[in-house]
N, C-alpha and C positions, 0 to 999 in steps of 0.2 A: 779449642773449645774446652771450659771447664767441667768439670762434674759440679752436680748438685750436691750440697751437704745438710749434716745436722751436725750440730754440738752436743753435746751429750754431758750432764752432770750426775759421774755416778758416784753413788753417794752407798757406803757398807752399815746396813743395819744392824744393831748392837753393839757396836765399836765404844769402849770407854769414854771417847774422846770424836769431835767431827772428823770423820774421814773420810774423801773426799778426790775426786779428778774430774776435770774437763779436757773432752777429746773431741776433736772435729773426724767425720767418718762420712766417705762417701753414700748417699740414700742406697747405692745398690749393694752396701755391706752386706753379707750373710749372717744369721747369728752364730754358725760356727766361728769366722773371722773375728767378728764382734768376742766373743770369747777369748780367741788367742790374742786380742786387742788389748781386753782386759788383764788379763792373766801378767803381761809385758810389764802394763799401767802401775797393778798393785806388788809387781816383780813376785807372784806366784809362779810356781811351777808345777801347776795343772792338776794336785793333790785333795780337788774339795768335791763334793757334786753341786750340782751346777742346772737351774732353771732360769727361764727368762718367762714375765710377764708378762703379756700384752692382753689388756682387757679382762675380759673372763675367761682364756686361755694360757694355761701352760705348755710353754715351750723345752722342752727337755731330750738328751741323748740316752734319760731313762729309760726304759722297759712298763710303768708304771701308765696307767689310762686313765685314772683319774687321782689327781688328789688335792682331799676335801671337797669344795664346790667347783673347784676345776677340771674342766676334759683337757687333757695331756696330749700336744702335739709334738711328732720329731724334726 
């Protein structure tokens, strides 16, 4: 039986130039995983800080509760 997925185009804002990866990732990724997924992708090694958006929530390994119009989830 297979898992369910998504594809994923992540796309680095700012970047001089379009920069850019598609990944397919199991639905029950974590956004820890998700992270060291990414990190792989743009062959970083783990050196920036690091949020995920979803909606009107910030997702972050911050310390921080809100920032700007966002409430900050870990």
């Amino acid at each position: 039986m297979s898992k369910e997925a998504a594809v994923l185009k992540i796309e680095l804002a700012g970047a001089p130039y379009p920069l850019w990866r598609r990944v397919q990732v199991d639905l029950d990724t974590t956004l820890e995983d998700l992270h060291t997924i990414i990190q792989i992708l743009f062959f970083w090694d783990n050196a920036h800080l690091h949020h995920f958006i979803v909606g009107k929530e910030i997702y972050s390994p911050e310390n921080d509760d809100e920032v700007g119009d966002f409430k900050v989830e870990d």
